[in-house]
C-alpha positions as CSV (number, residue, x, y, z in Angstrom):
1,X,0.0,0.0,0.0
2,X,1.6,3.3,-1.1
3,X,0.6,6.9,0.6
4,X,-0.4,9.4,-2.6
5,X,0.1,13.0,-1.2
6,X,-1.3,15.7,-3.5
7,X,0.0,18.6,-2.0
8,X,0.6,21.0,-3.1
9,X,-1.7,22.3,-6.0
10,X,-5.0,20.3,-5.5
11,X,-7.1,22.3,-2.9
12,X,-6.8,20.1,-0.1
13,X,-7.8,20.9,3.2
14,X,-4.0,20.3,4.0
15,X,-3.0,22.8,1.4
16,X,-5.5,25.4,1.9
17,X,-4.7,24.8,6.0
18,X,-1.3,25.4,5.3
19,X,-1.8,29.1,2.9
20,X,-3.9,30.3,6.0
21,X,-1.0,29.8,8.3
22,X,1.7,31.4,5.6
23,X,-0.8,34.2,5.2
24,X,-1.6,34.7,8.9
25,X,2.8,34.2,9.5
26,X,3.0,37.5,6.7
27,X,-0.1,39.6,8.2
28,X,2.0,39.3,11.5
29,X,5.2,40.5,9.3
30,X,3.1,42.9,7.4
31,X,2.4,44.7,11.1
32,X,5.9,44.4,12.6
33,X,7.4,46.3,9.5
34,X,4.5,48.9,10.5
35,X,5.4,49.6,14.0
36,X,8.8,49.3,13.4
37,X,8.5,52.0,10.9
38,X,6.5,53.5,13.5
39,X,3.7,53.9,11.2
40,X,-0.1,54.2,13.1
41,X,-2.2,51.1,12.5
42,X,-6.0,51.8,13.0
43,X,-8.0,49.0,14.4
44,X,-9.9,48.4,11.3
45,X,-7.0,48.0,9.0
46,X,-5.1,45.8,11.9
47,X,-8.3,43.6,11.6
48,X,-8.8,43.6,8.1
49,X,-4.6,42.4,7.8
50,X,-5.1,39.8,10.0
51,X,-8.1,38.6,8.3
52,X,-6.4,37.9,5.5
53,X,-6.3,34.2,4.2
54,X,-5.1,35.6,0.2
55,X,-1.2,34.5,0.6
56,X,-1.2,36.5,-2.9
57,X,-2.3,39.7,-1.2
58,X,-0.8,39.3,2.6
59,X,2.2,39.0,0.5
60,X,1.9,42.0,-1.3
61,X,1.4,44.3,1.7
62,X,4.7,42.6,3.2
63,X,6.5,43.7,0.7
64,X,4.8,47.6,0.5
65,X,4.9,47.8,4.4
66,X,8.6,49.3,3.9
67,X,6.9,52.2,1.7
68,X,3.7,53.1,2.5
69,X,3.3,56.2,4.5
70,X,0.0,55.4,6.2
71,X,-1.5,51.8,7.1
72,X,-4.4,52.8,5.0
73,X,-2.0,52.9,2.0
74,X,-1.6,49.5,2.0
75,X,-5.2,48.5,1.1
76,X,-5.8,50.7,-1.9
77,X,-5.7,48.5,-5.2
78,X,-2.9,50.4,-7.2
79,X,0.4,51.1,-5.1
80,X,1.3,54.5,-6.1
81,X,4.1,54.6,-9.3
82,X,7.9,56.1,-7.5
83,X,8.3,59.6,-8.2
84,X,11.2,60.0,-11.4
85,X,14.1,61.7,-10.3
């Protein structure tokens, strides 16, 4: 008897398990990089971060946390283009 493991890729309960614990790992990053930056996290944001099961989309934030100048910022759709020099 052999053990068949389809994870990752299949939408198993062991796969989707495991993205809700990378996502809720990044929302915790996602709001260290904040207060370390010493940017202001409103409650609502702070809930809507954690809430977050969409690795895709935790990881985003993670990686505009360094930028953003206001929590808020993070949610918006679009990040804002860099200024040209």
């Amino acid at each position: 008897m052999s053990f068949v493991n389809y994870f990752p890729g299949r939408g198993t309960l062991l796969e989707r398990t495991f993205n809700e614990g990378e996502a809720m790992g990044e929302a915790k990053g996602v709001l260290r990089v904040l207060e370390v930056r010493g940017v202001p996290v409103p409650d609502d944001v702070r809930e809507r971060i954690t809430a977050c099961t969409d690795l895709a989309r935790v990881s985003e934030w993670l990686d505009r946390a360094g930028t953003v100048e206001g929590a808020e910022d993070l949610l918006t759709d679009t990040p804002e283009a860099p200024e040209s020099l």
